[in-house]
C-alpha positions as a Markdown table, in Angstrom:
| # | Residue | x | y | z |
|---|---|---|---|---|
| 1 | Unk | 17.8 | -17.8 | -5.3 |
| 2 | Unk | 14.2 | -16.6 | -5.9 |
| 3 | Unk | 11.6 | -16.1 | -3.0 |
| 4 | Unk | 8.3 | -16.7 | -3.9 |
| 5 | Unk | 4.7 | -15.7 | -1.7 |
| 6 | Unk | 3.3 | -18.7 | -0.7 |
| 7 | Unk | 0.2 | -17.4 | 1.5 |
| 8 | Unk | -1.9 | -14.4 | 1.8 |
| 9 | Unk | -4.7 | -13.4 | 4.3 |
| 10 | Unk | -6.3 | -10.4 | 5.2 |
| 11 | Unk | -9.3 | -8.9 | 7.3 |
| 12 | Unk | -12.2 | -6.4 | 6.0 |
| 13 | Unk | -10.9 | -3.4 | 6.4 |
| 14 | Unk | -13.3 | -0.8 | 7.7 |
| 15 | Unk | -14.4 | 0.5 | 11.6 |
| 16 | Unk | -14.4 | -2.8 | 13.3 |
| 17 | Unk | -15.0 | -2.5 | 16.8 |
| 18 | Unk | -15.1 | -5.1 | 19.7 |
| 19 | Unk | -12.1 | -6.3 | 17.9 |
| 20 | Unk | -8.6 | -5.5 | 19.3 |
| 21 | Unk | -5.5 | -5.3 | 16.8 |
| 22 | Unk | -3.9 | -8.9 | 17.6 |
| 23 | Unk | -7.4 | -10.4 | 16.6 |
| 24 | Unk | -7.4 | -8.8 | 13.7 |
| 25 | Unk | -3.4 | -9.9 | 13.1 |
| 26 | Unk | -4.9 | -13.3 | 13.4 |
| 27 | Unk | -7.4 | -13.1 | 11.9 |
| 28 | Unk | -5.1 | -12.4 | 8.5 |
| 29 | Unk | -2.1 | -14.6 | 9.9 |
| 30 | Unk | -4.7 | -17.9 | 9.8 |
| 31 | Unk | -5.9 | -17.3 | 6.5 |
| 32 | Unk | -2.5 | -16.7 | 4.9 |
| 33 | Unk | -1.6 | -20.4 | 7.0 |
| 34 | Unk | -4.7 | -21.7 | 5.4 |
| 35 | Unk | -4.0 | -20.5 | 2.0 |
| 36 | Unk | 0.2 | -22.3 | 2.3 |
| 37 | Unk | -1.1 | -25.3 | 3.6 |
| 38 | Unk | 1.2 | -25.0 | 6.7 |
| 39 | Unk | 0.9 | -24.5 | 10.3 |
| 40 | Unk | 2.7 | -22.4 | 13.0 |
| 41 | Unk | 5.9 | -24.6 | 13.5 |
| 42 | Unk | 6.6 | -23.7 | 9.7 |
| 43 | Unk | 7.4 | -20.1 | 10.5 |
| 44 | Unk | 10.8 | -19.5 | 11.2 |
| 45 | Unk | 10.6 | -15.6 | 11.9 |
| 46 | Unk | 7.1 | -13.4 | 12.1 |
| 47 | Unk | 8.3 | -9.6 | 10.9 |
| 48 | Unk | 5.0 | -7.0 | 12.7 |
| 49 | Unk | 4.6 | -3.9 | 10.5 |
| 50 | Unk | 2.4 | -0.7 | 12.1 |
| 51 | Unk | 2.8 | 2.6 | 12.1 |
| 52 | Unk | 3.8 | 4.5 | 16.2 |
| 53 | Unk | 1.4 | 6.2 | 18.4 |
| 54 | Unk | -2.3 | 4.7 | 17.2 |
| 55 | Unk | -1.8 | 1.8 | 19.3 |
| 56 | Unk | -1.3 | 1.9 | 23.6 |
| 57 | Unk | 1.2 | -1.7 | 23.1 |
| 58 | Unk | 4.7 | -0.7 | 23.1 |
| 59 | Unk | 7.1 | -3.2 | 21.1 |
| 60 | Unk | 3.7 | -4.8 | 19.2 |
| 61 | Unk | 6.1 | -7.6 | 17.4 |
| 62 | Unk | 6.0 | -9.3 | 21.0 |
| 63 | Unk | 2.9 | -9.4 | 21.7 |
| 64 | Unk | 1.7 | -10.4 | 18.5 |
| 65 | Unk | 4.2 | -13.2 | 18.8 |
| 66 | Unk | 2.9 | -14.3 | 22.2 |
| 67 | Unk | -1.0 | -14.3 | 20.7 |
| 68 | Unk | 0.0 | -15.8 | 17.1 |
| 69 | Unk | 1.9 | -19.1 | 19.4 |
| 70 | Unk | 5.2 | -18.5 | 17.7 |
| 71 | Unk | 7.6 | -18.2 | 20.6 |
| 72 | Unk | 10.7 | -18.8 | 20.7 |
| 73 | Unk | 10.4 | -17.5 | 16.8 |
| 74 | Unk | 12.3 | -14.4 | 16.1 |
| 75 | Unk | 10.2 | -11.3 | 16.1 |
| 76 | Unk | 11.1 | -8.1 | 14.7 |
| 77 | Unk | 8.9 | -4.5 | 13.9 |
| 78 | Unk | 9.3 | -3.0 | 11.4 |
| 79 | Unk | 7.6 | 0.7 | 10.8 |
| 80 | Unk | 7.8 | 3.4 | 7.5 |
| 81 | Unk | 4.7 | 4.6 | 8.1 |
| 82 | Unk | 2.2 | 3.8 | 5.3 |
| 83 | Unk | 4.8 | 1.6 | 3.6 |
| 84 | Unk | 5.4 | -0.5 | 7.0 |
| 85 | Unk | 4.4 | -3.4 | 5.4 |
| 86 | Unk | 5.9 | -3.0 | 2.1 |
| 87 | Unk | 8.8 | -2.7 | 3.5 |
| 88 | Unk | 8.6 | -5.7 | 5.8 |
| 89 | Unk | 8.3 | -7.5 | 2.6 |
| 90 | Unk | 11.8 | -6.4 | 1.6 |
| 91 | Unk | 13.2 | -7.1 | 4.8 |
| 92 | Unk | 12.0 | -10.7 | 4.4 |
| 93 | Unk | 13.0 | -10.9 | 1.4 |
| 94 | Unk | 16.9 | -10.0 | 2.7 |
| 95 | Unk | 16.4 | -12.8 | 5.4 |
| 96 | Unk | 15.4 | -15.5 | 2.9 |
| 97 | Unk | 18.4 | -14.4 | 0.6 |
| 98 | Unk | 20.8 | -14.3 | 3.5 |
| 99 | Unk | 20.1 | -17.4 | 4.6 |
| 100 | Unk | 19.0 | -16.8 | 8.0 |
| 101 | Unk | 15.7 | -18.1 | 7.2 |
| 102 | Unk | 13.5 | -20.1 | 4.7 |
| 103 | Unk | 9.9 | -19.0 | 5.6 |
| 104 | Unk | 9.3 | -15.8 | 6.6 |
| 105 | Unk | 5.7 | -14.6 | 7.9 |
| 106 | Unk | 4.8 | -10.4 | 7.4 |
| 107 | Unk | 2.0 | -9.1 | 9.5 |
| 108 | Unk | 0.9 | -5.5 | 9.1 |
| 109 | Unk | -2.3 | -3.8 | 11.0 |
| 110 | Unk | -4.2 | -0.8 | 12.9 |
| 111 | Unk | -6.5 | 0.0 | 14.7 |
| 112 | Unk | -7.5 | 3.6 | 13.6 |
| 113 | Unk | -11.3 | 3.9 | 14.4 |
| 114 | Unk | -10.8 | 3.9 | 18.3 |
| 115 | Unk | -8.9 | 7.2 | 17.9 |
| 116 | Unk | -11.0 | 10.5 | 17.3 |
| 117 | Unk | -10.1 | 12.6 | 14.7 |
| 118 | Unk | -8.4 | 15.2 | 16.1 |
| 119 | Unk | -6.1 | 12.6 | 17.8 |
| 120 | Unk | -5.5 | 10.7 | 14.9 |
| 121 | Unk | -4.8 | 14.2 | 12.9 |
| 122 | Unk | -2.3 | 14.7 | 15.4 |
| 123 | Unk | -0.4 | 11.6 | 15.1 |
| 124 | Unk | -0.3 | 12.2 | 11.4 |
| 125 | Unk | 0.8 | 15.3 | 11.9 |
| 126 | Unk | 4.0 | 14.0 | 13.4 |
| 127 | Unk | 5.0 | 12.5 | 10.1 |
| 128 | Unk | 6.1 | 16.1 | 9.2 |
| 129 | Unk | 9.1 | 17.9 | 11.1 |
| 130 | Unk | 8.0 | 18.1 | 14.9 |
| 131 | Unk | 10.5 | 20.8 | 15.0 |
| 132 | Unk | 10.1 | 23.0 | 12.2 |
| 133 | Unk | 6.5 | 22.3 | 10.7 |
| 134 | Unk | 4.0 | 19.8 | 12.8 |
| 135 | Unk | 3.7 | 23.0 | 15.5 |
| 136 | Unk | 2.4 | 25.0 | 13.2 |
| 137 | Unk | -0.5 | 22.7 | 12.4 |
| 138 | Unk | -0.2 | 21.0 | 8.5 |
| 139 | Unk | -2.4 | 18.0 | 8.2 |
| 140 | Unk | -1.9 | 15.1 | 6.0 |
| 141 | Unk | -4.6 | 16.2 | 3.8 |
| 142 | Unk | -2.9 | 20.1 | 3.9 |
| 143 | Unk | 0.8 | 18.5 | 3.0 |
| 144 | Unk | -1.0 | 16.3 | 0.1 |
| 145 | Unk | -3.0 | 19.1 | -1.3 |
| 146 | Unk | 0.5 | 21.5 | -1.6 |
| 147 | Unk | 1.7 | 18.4 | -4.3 |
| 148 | Unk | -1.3 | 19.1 | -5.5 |
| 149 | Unk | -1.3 | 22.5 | -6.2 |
| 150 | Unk | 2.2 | 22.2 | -7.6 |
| 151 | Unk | 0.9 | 19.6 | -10.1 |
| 152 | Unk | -1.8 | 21.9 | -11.0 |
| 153 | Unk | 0.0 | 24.8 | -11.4 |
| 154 | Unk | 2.8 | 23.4 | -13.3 |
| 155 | Unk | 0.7 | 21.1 | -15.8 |
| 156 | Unk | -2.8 | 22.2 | -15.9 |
| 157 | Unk | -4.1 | 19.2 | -14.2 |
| 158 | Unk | -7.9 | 20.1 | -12.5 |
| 159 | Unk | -10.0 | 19.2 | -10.0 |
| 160 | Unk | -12.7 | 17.2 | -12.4 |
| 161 | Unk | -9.7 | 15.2 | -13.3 |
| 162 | Unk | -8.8 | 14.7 | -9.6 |
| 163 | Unk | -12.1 | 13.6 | -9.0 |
| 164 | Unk | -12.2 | 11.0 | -12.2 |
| 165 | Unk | -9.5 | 9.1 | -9.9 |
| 166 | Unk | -11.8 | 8.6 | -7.1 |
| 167 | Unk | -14.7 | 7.9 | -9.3 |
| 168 | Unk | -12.3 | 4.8 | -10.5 |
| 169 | Unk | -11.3 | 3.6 | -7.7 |
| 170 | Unk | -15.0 | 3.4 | -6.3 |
| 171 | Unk | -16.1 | 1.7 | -8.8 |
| 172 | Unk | -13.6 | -1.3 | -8.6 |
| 173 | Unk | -13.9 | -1.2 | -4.7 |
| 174 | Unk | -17.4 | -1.6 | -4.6 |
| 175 | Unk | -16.7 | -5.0 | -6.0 |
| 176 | Unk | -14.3 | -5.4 | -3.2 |
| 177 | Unk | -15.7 | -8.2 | -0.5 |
| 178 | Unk | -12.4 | -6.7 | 1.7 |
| 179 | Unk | -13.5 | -2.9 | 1.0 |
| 180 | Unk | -14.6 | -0.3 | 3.3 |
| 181 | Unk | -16.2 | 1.4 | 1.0 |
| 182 | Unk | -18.2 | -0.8 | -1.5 |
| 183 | Unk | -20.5 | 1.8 | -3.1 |
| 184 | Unk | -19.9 | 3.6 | -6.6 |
| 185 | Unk | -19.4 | 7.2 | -6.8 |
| 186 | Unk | -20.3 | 10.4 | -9.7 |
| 187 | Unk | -17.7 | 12.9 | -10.6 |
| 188 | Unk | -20.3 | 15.1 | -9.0 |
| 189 | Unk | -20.2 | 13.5 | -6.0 |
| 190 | Unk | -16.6 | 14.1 | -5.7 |
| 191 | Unk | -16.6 | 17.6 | -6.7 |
| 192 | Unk | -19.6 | 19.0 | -4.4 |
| 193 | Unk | -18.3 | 17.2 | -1.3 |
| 194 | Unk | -17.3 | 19.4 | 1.3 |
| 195 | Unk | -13.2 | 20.8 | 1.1 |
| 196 | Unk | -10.7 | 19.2 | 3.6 |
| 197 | Unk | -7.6 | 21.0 | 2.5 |
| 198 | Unk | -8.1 | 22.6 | -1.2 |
| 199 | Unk | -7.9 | 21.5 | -3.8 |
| 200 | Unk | -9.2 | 17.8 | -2.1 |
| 201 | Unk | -12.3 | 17.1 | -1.1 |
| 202 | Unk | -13.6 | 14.6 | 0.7 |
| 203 | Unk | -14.0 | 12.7 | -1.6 |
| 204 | Unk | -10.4 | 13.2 | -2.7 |
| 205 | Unk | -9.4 | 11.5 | 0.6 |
| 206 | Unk | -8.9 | 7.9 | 1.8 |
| 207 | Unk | -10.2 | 7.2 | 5.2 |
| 208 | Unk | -8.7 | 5.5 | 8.6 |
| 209 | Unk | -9.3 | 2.1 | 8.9 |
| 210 | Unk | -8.9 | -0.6 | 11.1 |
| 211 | Unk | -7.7 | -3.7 | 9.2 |
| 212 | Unk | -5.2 | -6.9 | 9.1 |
| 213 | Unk | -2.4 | -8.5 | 6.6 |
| 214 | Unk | -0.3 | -11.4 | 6.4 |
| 215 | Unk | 2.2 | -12.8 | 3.3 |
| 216 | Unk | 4.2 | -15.7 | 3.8 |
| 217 | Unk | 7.3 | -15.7 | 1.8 |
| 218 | Unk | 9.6 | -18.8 | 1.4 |
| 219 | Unk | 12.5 | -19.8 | -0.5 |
| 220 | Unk | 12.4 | -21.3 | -3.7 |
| 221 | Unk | 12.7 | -24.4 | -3.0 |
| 222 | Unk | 10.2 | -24.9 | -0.7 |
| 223 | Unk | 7.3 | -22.4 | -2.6 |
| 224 | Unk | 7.4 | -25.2 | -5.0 |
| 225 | Unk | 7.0 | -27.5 | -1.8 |
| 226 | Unk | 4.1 | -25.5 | -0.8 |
| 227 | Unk | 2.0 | -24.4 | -3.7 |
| 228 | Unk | 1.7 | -25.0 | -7.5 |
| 229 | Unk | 1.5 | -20.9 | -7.8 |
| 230 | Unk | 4.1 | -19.0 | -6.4 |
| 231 | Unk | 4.4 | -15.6 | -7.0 |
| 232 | Unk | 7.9 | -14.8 | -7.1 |
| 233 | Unk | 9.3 | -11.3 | -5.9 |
| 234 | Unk | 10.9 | -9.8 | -8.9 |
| 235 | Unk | 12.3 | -6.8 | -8.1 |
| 236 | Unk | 12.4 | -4.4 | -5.3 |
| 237 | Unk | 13.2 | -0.5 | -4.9 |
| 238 | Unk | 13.7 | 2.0 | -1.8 |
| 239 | Unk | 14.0 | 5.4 | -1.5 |
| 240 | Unk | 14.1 | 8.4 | 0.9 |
| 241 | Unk | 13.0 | 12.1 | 0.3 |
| 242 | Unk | 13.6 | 14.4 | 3.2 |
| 243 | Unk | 10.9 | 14.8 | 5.3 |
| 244 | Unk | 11.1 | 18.6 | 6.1 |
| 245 | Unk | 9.6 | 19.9 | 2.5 |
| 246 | Unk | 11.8 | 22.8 | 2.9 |
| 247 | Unk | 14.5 | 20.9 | 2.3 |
| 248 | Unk | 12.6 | 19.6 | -0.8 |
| 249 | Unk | 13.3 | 20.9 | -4.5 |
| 250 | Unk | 10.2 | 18.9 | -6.2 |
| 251 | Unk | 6.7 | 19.4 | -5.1 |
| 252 | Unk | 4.7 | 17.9 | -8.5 |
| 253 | Unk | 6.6 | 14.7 | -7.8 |
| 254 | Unk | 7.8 | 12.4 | -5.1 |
| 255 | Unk | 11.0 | 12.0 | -5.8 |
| 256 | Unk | 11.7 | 8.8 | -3.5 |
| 257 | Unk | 9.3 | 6.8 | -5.8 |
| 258 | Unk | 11.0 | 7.6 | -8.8 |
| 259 | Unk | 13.5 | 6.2 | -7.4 |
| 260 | Unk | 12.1 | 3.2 | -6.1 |
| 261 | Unk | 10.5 | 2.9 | -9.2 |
| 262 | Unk | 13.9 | 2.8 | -11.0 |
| 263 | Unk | 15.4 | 0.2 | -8.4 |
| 264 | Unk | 12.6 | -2.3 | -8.9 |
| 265 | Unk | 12.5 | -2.0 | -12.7 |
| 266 | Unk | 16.2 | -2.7 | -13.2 |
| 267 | Unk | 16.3 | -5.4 | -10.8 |
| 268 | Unk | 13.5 | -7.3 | -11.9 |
| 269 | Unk | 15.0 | -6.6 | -16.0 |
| 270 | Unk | 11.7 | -4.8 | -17.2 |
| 271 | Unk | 10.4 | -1.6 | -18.3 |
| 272 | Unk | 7.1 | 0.3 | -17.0 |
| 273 | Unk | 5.2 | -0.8 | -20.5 |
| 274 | Unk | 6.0 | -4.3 | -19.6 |
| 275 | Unk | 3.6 | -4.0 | -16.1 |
| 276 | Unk | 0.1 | -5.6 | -16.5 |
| 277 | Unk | -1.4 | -4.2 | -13.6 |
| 278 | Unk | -0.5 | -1.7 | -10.3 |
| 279 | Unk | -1.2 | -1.0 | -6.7 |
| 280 | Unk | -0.1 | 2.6 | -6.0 |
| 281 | Unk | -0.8 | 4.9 | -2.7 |
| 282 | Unk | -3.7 | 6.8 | -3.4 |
| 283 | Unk | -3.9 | 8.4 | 0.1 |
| 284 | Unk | -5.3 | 11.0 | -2.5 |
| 285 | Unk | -6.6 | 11.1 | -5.5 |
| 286 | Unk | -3.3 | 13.4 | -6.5 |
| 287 | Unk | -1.2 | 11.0 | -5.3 |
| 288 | Unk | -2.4 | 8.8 | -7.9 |
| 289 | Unk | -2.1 | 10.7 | -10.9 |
| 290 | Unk | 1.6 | 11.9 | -9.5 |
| 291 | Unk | 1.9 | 8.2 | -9.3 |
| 292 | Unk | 1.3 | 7.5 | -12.8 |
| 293 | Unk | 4.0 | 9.6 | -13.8 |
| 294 | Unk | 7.2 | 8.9 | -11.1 |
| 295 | Unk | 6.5 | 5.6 | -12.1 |
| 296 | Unk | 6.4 | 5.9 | -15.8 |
| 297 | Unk | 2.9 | 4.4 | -16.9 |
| 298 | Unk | 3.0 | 8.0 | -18.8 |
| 299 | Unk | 5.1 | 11.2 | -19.7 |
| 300 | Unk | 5.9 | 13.6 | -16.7 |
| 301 | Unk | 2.6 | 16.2 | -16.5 |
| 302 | Unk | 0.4 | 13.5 | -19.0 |
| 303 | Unk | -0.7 | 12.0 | -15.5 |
| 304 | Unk | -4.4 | 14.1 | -15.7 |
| 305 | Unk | -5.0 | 13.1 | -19.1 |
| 306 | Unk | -4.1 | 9.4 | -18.3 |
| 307 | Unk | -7.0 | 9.0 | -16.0 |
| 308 | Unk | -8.9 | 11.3 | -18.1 |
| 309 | Unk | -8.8 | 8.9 | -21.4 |
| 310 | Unk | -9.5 | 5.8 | -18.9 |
| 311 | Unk | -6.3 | 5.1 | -19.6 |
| 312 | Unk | -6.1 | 3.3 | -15.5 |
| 313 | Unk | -8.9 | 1.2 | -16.5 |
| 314 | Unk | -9.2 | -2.5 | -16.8 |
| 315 | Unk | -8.8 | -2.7 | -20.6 |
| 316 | Unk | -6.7 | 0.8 | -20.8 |
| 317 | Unk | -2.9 | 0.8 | -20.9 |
| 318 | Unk | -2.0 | 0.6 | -17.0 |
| 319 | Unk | -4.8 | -0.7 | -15.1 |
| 320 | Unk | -4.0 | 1.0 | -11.5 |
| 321 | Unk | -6.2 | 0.0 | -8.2 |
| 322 | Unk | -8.5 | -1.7 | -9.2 |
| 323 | Unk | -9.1 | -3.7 | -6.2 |
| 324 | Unk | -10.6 | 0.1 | -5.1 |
| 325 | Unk | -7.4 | 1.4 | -4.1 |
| 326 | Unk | -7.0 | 3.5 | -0.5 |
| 327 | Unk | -9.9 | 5.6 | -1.7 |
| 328 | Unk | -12.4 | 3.0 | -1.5 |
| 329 | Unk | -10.5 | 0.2 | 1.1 |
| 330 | Unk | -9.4 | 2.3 | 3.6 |
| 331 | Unk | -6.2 | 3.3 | 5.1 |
| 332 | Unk | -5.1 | 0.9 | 7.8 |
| 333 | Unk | -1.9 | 2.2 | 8.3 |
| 334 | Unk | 0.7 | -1.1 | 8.8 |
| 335 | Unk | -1.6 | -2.9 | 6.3 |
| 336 | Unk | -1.5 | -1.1 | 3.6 |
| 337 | Unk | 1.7 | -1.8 | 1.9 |
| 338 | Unk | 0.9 | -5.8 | 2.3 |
| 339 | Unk | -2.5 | -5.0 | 1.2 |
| 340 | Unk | -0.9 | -4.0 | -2.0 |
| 341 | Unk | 0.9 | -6.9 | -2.8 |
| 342 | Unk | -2.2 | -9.0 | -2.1 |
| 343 | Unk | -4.1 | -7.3 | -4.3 |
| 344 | Unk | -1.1 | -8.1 | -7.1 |
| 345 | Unk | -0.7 | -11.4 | -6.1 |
| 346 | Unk | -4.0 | -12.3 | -6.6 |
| 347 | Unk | -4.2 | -10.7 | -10.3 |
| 348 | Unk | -1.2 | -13.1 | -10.9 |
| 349 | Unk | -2.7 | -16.1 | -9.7 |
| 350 | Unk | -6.2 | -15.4 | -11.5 |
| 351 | Unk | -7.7 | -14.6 | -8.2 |
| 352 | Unk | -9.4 | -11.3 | -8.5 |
| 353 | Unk | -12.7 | -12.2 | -9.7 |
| 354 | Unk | -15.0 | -9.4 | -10.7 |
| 355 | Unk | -12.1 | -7.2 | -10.6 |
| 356 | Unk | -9.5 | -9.4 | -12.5 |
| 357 | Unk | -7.3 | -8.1 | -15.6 |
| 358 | Unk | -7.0 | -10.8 | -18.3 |
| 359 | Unk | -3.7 | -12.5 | -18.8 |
| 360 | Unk | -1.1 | -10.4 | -16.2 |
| 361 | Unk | 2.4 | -12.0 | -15.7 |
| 362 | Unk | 4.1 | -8.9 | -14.3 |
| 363 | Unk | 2.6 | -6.9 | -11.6 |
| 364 | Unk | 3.9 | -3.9 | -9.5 |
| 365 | Unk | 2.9 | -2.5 | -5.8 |
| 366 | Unk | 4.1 | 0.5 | -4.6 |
| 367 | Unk | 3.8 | 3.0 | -1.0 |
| 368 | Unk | 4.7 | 6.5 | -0.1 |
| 369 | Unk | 4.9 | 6.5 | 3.3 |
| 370 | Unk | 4.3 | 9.8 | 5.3 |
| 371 | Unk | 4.6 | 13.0 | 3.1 |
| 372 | Unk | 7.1 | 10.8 | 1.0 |
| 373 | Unk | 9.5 | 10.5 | 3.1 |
| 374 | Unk | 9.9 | 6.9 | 2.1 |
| 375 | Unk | 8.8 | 4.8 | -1.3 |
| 376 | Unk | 8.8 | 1.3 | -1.5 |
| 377 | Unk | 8.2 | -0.8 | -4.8 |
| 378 | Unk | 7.8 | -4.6 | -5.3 |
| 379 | Unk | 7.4 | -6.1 | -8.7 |
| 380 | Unk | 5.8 | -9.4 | -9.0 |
| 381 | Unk | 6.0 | -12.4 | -11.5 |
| 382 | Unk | 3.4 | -15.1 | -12.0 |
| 383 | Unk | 4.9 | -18.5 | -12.2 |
């Protein structure tokens, strides 16, 4: 049995204050209702994606519940850090094909801005070992730039590359009504912007955001009920790396997405050259070009070069992010993995407008969450 998304919504994503985190949910849960055609009595089971300790509400999955009107629906949260959401897809996904349920709705959010930086550097923080490494004071940006380093030390890549990802994804976001960021960037720009943990810059850095998603997923039977485009979920990978890195052998690659990677290709019964278009976690601009290669858009160390010869461009070989990616949308934790698929889902159904690449049939999103600790990757089919 196929499951198909039916409905999408999601908010701005951006600081957005005087707004509390179930607005925002619904906020994205009425649009993706809008965009089915159904109403609340059509949900049998609301899954709430966010990543702990960014929001005082313990247990959000019942509160959301409470403020979407869904009681006595079956709530559940589900948390992977950045790939909350992603992974709330899957689990959906398992519920439709178990036959538990036939429509399935998957909210992620946060609320990030409210937090000062130092407070929200110390929550991230605690996505490394709280025994052995948080203590001792590595930041997100510091465990990112140590991939970074390895991938520059072992291939050659540079910082003017680095910086060409960011310049990209810019450029597509400022097109990007939903971007927090909707202004293009130089190279130099990226390169004379202050360091946060080198090599990366600012510039080299997605920011926190505040920010809403919803997908409604259904069984096959009733997608075709609901809408004239489903997009069907083809395949779908999941992987874990361990999360101390010294009990890591790889740092120029995250290991849990090439596995992922691998999962979702074999399932769905394609190759990476057969992908029109991807949604990968550019948390940094490193991340991205490591992306390229765990998930084989090009040869192991080529990842540089790739964005380099425009290669992630809209008429290039892999066009990756060009809804603006992380870089230019922000980084609303428990959105971000839904955000993704979205962003696919509406290159499949011709929906992408200033940003759209011509003719896609097969589309793939794809997480790290934490230090890649976990990967998640969905591939997508038009109808």
């Amino acid at each position: 049995m196929r499951v198909g998304i039916v409905g999408i919504g999601q908010t701005k994503f951006g600081k957005i204050p005087n707004t509390s985190s179930r607005e925002l949910v619904a906020e994205a849960f009425k649009g993706a209702l809008s965009d089915a055609g159904l109403s609340r009595k059509d949900i049998s089971t609301l899954i709430v994606c966010s990543g702990t300790h960014y929001d005082k509400q313990r247990s959000p999955a019942g509160i959301m519940a409470e403020y979407l009107g869904l009681n006595p629906t079956p709530t559940l949260h589900v948390e992977a850090a950045c790939a909350s959401s992603g992974v709330g897809v899957r689990v959906g996904w398992s519920m439709i094909q178990a036959g538990l349920h036939d429509v399935v709705a998957v909210v992620g959010f946060q609320k990030m801005t409210e937090l000062d930086a130092a407070e929200v550097q110390d929550v991230m923080s605690r996505s490394g070992d709280v025994m052995w490494e948080s203590p001792f004071g590595p930041t997100m940006p510091a465990y990112y730039a140590l991939h970074a380093r390895a991938h520059m030390d072992r291939y050659g890549t540079t910082e003017e590359q680095l910086a060409l990802v960011s310049v990209k994804n810019h450029k597509y976001g400022a097109k990007n009504p939903y971007a927090m960021f909707q202004k293009e960037i130089t190279i130099g720009d990226v390169l004379e912007s202050r360091i946060v943990a080198s090599p990366l810059k600012l510039y080299d850095c997605c920011a926190n955001a505040d920010g809403a998603t919803c997908i409604i997923l259904a069984a096959e039977k009733l997608a075709r009920k609901f809408t004239d485009t489903p997009v069907w979920l083809a395949g779908l990978g999941l992987a874990s790396s361990p999360m101390s890195l010294t009990s890591r052998s790889e740092f120029a690659s995250f290991q849990c997405s090439v596995l992922a990677a691998r999962q979702a290709y074999k399932m769905a019964k394609v190759t990476a050259r057969q992908i029109d278009v991807a949604e990968v976690h550019d948390s940094f601009t490193s991340a991205e070009i490591i992306n390229y290669e765990d998930l084989g858009f090009c040869k192991r160390g080529e990842g540089g070069k790739f964005i380099e010869d425009g290669q992630a461009y809209i008429g290039g070989k892999m066009p990756v992010n060009v809804d603006g990616g992380l870089l230019a949308k922000g980084h609303p934790v428990g959105a971000t993995g839904a955000a993704h698929i979205i962003s696919i889902t509406k290159q499949l159904r011709n929906e992408a407008d200033g940003n759209q690449v011509p003719d896609t049939k097969l589309g793939l999103a794809h997480n790290i969450g934490g230090i890649g600790m976990y990967a998640v990757c969905t591939i997508l089919r038009a109808s």
